[in-house]
C-alpha positions as CSV (number, residue, x, y, z in Angstrom):
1,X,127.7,112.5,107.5
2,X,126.1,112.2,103.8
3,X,128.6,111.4,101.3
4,X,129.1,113.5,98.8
5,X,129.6,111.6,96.3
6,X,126.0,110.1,97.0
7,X,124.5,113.3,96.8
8,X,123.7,116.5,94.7
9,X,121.5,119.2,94.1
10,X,120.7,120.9,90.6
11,X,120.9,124.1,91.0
12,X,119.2,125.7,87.7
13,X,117.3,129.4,88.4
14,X,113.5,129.6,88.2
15,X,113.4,126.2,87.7
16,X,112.1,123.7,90.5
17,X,115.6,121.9,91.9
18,X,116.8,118.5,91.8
19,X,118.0,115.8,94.9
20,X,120.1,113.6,93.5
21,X,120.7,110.1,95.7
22,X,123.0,108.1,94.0
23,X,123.1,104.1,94.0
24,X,124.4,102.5,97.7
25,X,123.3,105.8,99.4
26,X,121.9,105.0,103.0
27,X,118.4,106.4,103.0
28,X,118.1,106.2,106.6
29,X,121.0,108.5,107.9
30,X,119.9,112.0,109.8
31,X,121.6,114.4,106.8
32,X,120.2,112.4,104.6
33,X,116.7,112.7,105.4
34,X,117.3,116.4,106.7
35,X,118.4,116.9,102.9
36,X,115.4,114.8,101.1
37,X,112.4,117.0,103.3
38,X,113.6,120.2,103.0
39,X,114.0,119.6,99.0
40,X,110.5,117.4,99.1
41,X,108.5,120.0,101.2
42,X,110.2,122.9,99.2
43,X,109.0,121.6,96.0
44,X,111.6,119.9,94.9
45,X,112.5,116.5,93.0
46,X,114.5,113.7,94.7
47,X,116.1,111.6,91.5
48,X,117.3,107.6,92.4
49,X,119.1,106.6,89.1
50,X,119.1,103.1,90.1
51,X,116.6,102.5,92.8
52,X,115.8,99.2,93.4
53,X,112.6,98.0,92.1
54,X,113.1,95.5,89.6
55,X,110.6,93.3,87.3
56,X,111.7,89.7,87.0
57,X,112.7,88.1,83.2
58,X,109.5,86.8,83.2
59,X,107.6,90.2,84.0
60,X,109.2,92.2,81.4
61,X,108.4,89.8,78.7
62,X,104.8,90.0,79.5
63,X,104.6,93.8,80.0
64,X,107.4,94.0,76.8
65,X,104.0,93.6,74.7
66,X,100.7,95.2,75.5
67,X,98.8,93.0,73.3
68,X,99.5,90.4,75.5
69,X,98.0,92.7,78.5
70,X,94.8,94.0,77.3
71,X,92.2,92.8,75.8
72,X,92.0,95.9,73.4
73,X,95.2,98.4,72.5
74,X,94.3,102.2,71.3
75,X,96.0,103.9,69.2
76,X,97.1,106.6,71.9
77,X,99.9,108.9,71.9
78,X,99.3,110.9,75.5
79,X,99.8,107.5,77.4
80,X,96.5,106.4,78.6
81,X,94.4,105.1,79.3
82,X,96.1,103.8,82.5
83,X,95.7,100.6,85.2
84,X,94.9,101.7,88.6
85,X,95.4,99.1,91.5
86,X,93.6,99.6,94.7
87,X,95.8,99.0,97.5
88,X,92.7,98.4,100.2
89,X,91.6,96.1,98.2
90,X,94.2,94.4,96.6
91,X,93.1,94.4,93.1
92,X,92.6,96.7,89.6
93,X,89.8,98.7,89.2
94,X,87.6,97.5,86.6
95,X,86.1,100.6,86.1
96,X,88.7,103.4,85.6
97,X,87.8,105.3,82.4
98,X,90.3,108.0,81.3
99,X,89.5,110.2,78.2
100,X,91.6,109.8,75.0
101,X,90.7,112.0,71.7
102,X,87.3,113.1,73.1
103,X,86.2,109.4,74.0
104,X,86.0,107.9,77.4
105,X,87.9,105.0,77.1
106,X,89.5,102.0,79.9
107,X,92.3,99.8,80.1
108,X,90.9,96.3,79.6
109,X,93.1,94.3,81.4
110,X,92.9,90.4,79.7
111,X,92.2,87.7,82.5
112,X,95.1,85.9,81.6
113,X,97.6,88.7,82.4
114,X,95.5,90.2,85.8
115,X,97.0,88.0,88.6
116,X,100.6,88.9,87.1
117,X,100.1,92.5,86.6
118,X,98.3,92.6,90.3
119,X,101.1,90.9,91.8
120,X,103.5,93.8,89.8
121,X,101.6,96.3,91.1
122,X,101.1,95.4,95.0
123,X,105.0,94.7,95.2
124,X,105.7,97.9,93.7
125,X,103.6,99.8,96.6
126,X,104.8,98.1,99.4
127,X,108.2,98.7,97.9
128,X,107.3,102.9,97.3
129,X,106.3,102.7,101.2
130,X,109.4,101.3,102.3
131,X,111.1,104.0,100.5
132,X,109.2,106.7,101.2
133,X,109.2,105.4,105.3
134,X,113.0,105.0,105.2
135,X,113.7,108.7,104.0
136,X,110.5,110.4,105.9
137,X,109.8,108.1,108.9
138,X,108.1,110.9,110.3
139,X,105.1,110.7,107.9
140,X,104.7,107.1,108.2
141,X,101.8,107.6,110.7
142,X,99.8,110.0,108.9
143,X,100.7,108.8,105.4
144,X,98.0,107.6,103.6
145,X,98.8,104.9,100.6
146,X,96.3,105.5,97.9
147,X,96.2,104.3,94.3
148,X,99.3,102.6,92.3
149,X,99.1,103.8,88.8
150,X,100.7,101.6,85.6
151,X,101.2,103.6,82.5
152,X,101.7,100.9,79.8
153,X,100.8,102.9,76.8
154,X,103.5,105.1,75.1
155,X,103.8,109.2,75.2
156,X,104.5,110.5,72.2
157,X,103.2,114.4,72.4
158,X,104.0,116.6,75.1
159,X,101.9,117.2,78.1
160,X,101.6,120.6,79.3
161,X,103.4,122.0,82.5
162,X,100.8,121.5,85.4
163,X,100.3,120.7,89.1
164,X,98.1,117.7,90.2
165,X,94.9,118.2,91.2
166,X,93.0,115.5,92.8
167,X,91.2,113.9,89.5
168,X,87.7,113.9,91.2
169,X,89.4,112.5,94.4
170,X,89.3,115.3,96.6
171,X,92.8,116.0,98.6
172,X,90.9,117.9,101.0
173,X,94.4,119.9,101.7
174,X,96.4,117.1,102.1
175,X,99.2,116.9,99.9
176,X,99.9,114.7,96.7
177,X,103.2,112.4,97.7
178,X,103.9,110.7,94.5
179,X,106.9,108.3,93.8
180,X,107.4,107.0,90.5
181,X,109.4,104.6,88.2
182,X,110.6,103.8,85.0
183,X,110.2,100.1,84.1
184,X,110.5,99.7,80.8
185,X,111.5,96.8,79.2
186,X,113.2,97.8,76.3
187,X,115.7,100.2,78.1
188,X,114.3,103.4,76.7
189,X,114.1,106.5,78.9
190,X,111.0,108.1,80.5
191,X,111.1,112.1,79.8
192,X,110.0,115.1,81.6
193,X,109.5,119.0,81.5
194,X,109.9,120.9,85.0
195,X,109.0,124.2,85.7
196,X,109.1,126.6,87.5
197,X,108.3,126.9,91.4
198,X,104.7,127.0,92.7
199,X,104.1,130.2,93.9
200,X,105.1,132.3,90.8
201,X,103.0,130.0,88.7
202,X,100.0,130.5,91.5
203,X,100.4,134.2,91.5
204,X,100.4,134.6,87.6
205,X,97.1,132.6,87.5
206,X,95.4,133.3,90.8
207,X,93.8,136.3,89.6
208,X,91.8,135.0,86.6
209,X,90.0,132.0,89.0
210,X,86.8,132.3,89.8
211,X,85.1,129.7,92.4
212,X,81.8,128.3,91.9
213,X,80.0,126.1,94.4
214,X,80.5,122.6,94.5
215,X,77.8,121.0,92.3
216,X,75.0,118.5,93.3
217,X,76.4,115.7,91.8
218,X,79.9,115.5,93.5
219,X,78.2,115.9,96.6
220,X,76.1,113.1,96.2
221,X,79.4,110.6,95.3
222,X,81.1,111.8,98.1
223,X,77.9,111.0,100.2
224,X,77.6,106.8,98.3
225,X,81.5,106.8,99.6
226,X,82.5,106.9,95.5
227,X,85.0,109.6,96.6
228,X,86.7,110.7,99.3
229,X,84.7,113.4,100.4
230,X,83.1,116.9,99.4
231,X,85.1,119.6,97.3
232,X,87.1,122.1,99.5
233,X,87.8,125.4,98.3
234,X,91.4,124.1,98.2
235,X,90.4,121.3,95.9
236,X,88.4,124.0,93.6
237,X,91.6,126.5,93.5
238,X,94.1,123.5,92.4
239,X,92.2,122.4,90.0
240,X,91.3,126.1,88.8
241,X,95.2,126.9,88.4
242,X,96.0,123.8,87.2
243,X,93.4,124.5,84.0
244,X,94.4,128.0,83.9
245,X,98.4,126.9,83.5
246,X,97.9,123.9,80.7
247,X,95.0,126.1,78.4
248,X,97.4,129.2,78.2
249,X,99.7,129.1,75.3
250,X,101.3,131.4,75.7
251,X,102.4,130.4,79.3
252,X,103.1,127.2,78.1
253,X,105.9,128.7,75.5
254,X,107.4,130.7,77.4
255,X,107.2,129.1,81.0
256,X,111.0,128.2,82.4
257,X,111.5,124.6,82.7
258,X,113.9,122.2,82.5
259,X,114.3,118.5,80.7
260,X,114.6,115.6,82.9
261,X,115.5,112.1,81.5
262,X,114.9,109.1,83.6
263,X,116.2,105.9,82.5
264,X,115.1,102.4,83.2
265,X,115.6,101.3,86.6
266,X,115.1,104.9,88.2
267,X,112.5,106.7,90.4
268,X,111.5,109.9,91.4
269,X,109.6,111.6,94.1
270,X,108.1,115.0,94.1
271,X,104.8,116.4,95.9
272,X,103.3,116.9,92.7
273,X,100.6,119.4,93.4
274,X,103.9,121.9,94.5
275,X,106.1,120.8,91.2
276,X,104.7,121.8,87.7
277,X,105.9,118.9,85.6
278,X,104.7,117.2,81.8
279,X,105.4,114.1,80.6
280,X,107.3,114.1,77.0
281,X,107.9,110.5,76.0
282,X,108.0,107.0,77.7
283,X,106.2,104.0,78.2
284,X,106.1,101.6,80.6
285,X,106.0,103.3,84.4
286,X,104.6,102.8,87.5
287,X,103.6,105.6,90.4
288,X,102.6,105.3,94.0
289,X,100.3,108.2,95.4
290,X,100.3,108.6,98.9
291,X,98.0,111.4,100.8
292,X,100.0,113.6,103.0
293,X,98.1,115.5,105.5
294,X,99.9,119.2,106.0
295,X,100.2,119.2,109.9
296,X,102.5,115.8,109.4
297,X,104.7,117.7,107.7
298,X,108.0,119.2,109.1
299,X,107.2,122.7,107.6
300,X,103.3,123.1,107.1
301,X,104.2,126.5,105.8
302,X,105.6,125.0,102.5
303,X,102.8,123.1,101.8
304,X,100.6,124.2,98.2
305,X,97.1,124.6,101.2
306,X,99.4,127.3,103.2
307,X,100.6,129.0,100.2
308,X,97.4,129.4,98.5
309,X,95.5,130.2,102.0
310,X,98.4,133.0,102.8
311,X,98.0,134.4,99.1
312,X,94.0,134.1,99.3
313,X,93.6,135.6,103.0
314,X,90.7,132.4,103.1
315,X,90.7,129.7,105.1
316,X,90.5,126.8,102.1
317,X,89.4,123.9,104.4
C-alpha cells in the first residue's frame, strides 16, 4: 500500500493536476507506480519536493557565478541562452544557438569550467533515468534518453502558456518525457504557470491551423543526420498549436492556470507536449528529455498523437 502521507493529488478544476511524492516515498512499489502513470499519461505533473540530486559545495560555487562559466554573459531576462549536453556523446554542444531579443545568440561555455559542468550534467541524466526507470520500468526499453538541458541564466518575464514542440527535432509522435530540477545555489525558487488540459486548449486552436508541406531545407538536415528525421504532420500540428496558444493575447489572459513554486532541491516530471506550462522566474535548473514512443505507453489513447489523430480523423504519422 502507498502511504498517504507520501502521497497527494491537487485537485484544482480546468487546471492540469498535481502528483505529489513526498521525501522517503518508495518509488518502486505497485500503487505507486499505478498512481505516477495514470497522472503522467493523463497529463499530469508528478512534484518531488526533495528529490535527490544534489550538486557538491564545490559545484554550487562554480555555477553560484556565471561569469565564472561562460566566456560571455547577456543581459537576458527569458533564461537563455541554454547548455545542452549530448548524452551519445558525452559532451556540450558547441554549437546550440537559441534566439534572445531578435539575435541568435549561444552559451559560450569557458574551457576552464567545461569538464565540471560536463561531469554536472552526465550525473544528472543517469540520475533522471534512474528515476524515471524506478517509477515506469515499463518504458525503460523503449525510452529514448535525449538531450540534458542547463538553464543558468535567470527568468525574469513570463513565458507564455504552451506545449512542447520538438524545436526542429522532430518527435515523429513519440512523446516528450521531461524531468526537471531546481539547482540553484542561492536557495531561490524556480516558478511556473499551468494550464489547462490538452485537449480543450487543442480544440480552441485546431481550427485556425493550416498545414503546409515540409520545406526543402528540413528535409535535407534530416537526410545529413543533423536531425532526427523528416517532419510528420504530427510534428507540423504541435508546433502549429503551440504558436497559435503563446501569440493569442487574449488566450493568454484569460487561460485557467495555476502557480507552481519549486524550491531548490525539487524535480518535476510532466509529458510536456500534453501539459501547457510557462516559466515565471528562476535560475539555475537542469532538465532531462527522454523520447517516449506512444505504443510503450500503458494507455496509447492518452497520448497528445491519439488525441490530435481522433480530433483530426488523419492518420499524423
Amino acid at each position: 500500500m502507498v502511504n498517504k502521507e507520501n502521497i497527494s493529488v491537487g485537485e484544482e478544476a480546468e487546471t492540469v493536476k498535481i502528483l505529489t511524492i513526498e521525501p522517503g516515498a518508495n518509488l518502486s512499489a505497485p500503487e505507486m507506480r499505478r498512481a505516477a502513470i495514470e497522472m503522467l499519461e493523463g497529463g499530469g505533473v508528478i512534484y518531488l519536493p526533495r528529490s535527490g540530486f544534489e550538486l557538491s559545495e564545490r559545484e554550487r560555487e562554480l555555477i553560484s557565478d556565471t561569469a565564472k562559466i561562460l566566456t560571455r554573459v547577456p543581459d537576458v531576462e527569458d533564461g537563455r541562452p541554454t547548455i545542452i549536453f549530448d548524452p551519445a556523446r558525452g559532451r556540450i554542444k558547441k554549437y546550440h544557438y537559441a534566439q534572445v531579443r531578435g539575435k541568435m545568440m549561444r552559451a559560450q561555455v569557458r574551457d576552464t569550467a567545461r569538464p565540471d559542468i560536463e561531469a554536472i550534467m552526465a550525473r544528472y541524466g543517469k540520475w533522471a533515468e534512474d528515476i524515471i526507470t524506478q517509477l515506469f520500468p515499463s518504458y525503460q526499453g523503449p525510452l529514448d534518453r535525449k538531450r540534458v538541458t542547463y538553464r543558468p541564466f535567470s527568468r525574469n518575464s513570463t513565458q507564455s502558456l504552451h506545449i512542447d514542440s520538438s524545436y526542429g527535432y522532430p518527435t515523429q509522435g513519440r512523446s516528450m518525457l521531461r524531468i526537471f530540477s531546481n539547482i540553484n545555489p542561492a536557495n531561490r525558487p524556480r516558478i511556473w504557470q499551468l494550464g489547462e488540459p490538452f485537449e480543450p486548449f487543442v480544440r480552441r486552436f485546431l481550427p485556425s491551423v493550416h498545414l503546409s508541406k515540409p520545406a526543402w531545407f528540413s528535409s535535407i538536415l534530416a537526410r545529413l543526420g543533423i536531425v532526427d528525421g523528416t517532419k510528420t504532420k504530427y510534428d507540423q500540428y504541435i508546433a502549429a498549436l503551440r504558436a497559435l496558444g503563446m501569440r493569442d493575447k487574449d488566450y493568454q489572459r484569460t487561460a485557467p492556470r495555476k502557480v507552481m513554486e519549486f524550491p531548490t532541491g525539487a524535480s518535476w516530471i510532466a509529458i510536456t507536449d500534453l501539459v501547457l506550462h510557462g516559466a515565471i522566474s528562476g535560475q539555475h535548473s537542469l532538465d532531462q528529455t527522454f523520447y517516449l514512443p506512444v505504443e510503450a505507453m500503458n494507455d496509447p489513447s492518452h497520448s497528445s498523437l491519439r488525441i490530435l489523430e481522433r480530433l483530426t480523423g488523419e492518420v499524423l504519422v
